[in-house]
N, C-alpha and C positions, 0 to 999 in steps of 0.2 A: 504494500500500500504506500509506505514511503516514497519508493522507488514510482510511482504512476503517478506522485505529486508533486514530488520535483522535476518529474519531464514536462507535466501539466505549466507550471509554473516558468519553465524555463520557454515554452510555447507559447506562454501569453506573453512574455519578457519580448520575446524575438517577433512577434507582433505587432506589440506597440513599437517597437523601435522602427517595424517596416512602414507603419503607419505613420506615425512621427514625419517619415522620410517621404512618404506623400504627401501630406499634406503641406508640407514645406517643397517638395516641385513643386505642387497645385497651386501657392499661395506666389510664389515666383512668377510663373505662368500667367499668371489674372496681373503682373505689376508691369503693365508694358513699360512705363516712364523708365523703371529701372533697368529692364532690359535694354532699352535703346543706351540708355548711359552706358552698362555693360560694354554692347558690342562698340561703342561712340571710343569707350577705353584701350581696347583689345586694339581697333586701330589703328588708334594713338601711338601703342605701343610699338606694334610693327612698324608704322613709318619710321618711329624713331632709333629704332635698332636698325633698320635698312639707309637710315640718315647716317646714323657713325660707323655703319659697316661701311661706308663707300667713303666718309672721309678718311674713317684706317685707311685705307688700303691707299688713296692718295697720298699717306704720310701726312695731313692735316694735322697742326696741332690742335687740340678741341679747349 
């Protein structure tokens, strides 16, 4: 009986944590504003890493 309450338990454990992890996609999801900032960031970033990748390579001091 122990032994079928601690699986029990360990199943509702791993559950809510998959739940948890939906409803935080789902709640992502529904926040376009942030999204756009997101990908607006991502970007950002790659221009700017393809910005000092090209002046390396020119020997640019930055």
């Amino acid at each position: 009986m122990g032994q079928d309450t601690r699986e029990v338990r360990d199943q509702v454990e791993e559950a809510r944590e998959q739940l948890g992890d939906t409803v935080a996609a789902l709640a992502y999801k529904a926040n376009a504003p942030r999204r756009a900032k997101d990908r607006a960031m991502l970007k950002l970033d790659a221009a700017k890493r393809r910005v000092n990748g090209l002046l390396g390579r020119r020997g640019v001091a930055r």
